[in-house]
C-alpha positions as a Python dict, from the first residue, in 0.01 Angstrom:
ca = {
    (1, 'X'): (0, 0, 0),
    (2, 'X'): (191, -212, 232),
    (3, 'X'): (89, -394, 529),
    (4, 'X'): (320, -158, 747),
    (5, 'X'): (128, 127, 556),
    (6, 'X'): (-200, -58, 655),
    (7, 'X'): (-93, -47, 1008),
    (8, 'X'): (67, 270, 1071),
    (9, 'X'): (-324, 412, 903),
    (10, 'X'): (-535, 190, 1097),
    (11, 'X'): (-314, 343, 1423),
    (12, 'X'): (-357, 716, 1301),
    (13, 'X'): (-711, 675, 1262),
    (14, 'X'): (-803, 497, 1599),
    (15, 'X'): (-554, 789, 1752),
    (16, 'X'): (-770, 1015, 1584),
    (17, 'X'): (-1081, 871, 1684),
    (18, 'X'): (-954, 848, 2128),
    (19, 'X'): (-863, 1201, 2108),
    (20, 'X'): (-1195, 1311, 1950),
    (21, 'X'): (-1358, 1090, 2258),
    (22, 'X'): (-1137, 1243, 2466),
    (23, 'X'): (-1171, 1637, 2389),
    (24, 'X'): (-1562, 1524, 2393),
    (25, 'X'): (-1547, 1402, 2761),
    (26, 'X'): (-1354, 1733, 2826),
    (27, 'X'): (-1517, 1920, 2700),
    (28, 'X'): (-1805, 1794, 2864),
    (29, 'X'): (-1641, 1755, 3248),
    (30, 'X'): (-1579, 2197, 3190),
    (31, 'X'): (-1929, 2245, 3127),
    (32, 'X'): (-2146, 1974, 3370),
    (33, 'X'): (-2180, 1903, 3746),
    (34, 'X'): (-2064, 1572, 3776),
    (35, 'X'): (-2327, 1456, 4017),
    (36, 'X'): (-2621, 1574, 3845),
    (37, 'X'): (-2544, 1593, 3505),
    (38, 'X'): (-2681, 1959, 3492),
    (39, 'X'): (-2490, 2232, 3331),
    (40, 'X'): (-2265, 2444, 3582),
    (41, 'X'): (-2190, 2777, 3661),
    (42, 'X'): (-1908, 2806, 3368),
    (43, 'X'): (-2148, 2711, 3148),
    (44, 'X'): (-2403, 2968, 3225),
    (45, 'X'): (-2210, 3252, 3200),
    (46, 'X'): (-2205, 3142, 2843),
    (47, 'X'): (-2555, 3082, 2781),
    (48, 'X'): (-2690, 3427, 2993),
    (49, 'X'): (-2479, 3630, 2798),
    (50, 'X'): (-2616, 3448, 2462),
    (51, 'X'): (-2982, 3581, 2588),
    (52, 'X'): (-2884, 3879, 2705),
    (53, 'X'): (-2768, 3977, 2316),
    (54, 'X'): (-3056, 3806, 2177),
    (55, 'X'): (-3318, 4004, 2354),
    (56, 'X'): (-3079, 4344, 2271),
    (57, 'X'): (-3067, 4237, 1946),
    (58, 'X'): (-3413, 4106, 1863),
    (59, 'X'): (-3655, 4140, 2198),
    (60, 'X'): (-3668, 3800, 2277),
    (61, 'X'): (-3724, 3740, 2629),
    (62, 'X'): (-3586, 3519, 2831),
    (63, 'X'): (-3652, 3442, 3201),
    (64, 'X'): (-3467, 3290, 3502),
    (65, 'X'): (-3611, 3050, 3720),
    (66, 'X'): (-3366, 2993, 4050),
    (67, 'X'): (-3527, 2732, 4294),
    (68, 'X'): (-3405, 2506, 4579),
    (69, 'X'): (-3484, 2274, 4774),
    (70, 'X'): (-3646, 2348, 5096),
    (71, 'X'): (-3493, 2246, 5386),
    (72, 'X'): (-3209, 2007, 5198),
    (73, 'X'): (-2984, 2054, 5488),
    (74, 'X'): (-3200, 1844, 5676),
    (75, 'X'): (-3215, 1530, 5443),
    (76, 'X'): (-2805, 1529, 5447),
    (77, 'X'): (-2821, 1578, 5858),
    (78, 'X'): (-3069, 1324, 5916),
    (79, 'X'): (-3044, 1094, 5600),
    (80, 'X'): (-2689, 1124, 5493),
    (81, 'X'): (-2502, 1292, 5222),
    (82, 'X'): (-2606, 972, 4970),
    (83, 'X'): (-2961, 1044, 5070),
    (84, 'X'): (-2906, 1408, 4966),
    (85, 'X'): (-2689, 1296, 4615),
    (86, 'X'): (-2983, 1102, 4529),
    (87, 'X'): (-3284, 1366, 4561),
    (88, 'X'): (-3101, 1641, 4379),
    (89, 'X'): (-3020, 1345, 4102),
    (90, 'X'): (-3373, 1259, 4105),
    (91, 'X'): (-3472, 1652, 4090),
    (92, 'X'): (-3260, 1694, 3791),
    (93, 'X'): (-3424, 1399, 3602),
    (94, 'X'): (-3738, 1518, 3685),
    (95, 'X'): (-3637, 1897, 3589),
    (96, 'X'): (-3493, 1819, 3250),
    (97, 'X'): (-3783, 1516, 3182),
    (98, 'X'): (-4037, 1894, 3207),
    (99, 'X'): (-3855, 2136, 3021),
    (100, 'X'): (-3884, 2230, 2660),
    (101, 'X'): (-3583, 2102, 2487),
    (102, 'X'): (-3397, 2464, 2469),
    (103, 'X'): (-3453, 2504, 2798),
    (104, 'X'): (-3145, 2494, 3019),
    (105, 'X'): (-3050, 2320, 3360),
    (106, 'X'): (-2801, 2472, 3594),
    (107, 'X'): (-2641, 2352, 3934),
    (108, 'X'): (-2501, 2722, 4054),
    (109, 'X'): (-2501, 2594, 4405),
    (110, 'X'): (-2522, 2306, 4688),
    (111, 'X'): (-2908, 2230, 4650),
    (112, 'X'): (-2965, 2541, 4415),
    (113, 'X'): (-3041, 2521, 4061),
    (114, 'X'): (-3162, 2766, 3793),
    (115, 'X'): (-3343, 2707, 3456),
    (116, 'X'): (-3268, 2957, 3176),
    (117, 'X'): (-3618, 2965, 2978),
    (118, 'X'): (-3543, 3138, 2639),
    (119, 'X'): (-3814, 3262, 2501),
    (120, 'X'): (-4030, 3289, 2807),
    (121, 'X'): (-4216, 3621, 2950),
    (122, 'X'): (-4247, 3624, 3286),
    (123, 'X'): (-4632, 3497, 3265),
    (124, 'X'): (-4485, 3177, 3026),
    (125, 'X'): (-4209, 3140, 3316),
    (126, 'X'): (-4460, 3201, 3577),
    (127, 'X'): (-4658, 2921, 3467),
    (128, 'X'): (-4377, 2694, 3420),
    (129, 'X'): (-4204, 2766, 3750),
    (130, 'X'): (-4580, 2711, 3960),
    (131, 'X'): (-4574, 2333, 3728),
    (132, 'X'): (-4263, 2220, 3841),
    (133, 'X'): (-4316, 2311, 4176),
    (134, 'X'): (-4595, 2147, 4170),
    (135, 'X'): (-4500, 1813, 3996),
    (136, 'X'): (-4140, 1813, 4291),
    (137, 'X'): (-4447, 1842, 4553),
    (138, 'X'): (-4595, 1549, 4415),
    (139, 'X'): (-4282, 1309, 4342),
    (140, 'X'): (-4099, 1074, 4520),
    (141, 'X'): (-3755, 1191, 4555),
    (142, 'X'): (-3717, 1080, 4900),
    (143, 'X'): (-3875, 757, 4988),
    (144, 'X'): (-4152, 850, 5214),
    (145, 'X'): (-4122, 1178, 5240),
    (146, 'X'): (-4248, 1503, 5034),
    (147, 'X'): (-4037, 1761, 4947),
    (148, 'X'): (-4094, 2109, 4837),
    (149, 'X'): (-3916, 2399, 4627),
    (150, 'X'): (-3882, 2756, 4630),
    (151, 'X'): (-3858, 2964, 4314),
    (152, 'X'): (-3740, 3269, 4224),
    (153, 'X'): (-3857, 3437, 3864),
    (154, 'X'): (-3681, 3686, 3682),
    (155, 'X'): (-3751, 3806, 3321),
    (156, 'X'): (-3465, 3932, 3141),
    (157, 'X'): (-3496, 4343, 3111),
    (158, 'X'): (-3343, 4549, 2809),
    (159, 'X'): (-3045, 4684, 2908),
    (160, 'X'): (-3017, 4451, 3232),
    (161, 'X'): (-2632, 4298, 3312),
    (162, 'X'): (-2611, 3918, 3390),
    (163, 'X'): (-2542, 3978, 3726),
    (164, 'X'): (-2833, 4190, 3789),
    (165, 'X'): (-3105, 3951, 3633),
    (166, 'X'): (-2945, 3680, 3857),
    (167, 'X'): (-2966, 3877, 4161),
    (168, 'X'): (-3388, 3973, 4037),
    (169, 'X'): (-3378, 3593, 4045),
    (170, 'X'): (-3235, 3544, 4390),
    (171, 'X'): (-3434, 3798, 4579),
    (172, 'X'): (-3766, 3630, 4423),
    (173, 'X'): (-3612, 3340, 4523),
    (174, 'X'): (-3566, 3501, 4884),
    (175, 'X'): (-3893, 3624, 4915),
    (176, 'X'): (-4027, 3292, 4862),
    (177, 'X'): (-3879, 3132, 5109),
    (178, 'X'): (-3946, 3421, 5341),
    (179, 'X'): (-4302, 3358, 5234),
    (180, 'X'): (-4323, 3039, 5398),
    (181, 'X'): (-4171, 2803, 5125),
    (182, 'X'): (-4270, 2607, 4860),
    (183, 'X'): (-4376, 2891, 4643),
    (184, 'X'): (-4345, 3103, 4349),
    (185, 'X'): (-4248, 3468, 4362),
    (186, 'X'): (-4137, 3698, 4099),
    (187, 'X'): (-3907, 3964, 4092),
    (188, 'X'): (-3980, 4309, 4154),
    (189, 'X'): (-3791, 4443, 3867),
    (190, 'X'): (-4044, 4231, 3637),
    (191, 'X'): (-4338, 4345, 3864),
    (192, 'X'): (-4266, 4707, 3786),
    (193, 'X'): (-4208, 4655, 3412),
    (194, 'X'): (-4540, 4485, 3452),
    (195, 'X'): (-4693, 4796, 3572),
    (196, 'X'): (-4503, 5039, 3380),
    (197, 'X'): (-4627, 4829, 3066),
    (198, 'X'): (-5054, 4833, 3194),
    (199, 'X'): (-5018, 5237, 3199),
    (200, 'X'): (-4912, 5300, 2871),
}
């Protein structure tokens, strides 16, 4: 092997190596919110349609928690838009420090987030949605002042679309919010499987 033959594969590999680095960061930019670091919206398309055939094919549930936080509009009016950036980056570290490792973190809107829980019943997701909003009321995301989320529940029902466990998800979330905020509420699809399930 020559030198020029030494060079010319030295230059292939570290080619090689940028565009691997490259297709990485990508890949990653299409499937993350750049502020947050959370998966986005693209992204859980993917990963609700992955459930959805896993409970079809095997029962596994899954459930949906959608939260936001309450009165976010505020911070950015009164504190600033960096104020805001930082209490949603501060949410999201607190968020993914909580979950079980397959959980998944979404941003699917401004302040909103949602937190696939495969796996999870609606009494597991229950019990982890009333923890973390618990722990948010407790932490300092914004210096010297508490916050507060609301959360909607959903668990995943055979034979239920995407789109219709999402919006289970956002009317719990509505009703909590309704409810006077920083609460838990779960969806009244899961409610009446609840009660469909105690009767037999």
């Amino acid at each position: 092997m020559t030198a020029a033959d030494v060079v010319i594969a030295g230059f292939v590999v570290v080619t090689f190596l940028v565009l691997c680095i490259q297709q990485r960061t990508l890949k990653e930019q299409a499937t993350t919110d750049p502020l947050t670091g959370a998966f986005n919206r693209r992204h859980l398309d993917c990963r609700l349609q992955a459930a959805i055939a896993r409970r079809n094919r095997t029962g596994e549930p899954a459930s949906l928690l959608l939260f936001d936080v309450d009165h976010f509009k505020g911070i950015n009016d009164t504190m600033g838009h960096a104020a805001g950036d930082q209490v949603l980056k501060r949410l999201v570290a607190l968020v993914t420090r909580r979950a079980r490792k397959l959980d998944v973190l979404f941003r699917v809107g401004g302040e909103e987030f949602l937190l696939l829980l495969p796996g999870s019943a609606h009494d597991g997701a229950l019990t982890v949605a009333e923890s973390l909003r618990h722990a948010i009321a407790v932490a300092d995301l914004l210096h010297g002042r508490r916050l507060s989320v609301s959360i909607g529940v959903s668990e995943l029902q055979r034979g239920q679309s995407a789109g219709a466990w999402m919006e289970d998800a956002d009317a719990a979330l509505y009703r909590a919010k309704q409810g006077g905020r920083n609460r838990v509420d779960l969806s009244r699809t899961a409610l009446a499987s609840m009660v469909r399930a105690a009767q037999q």
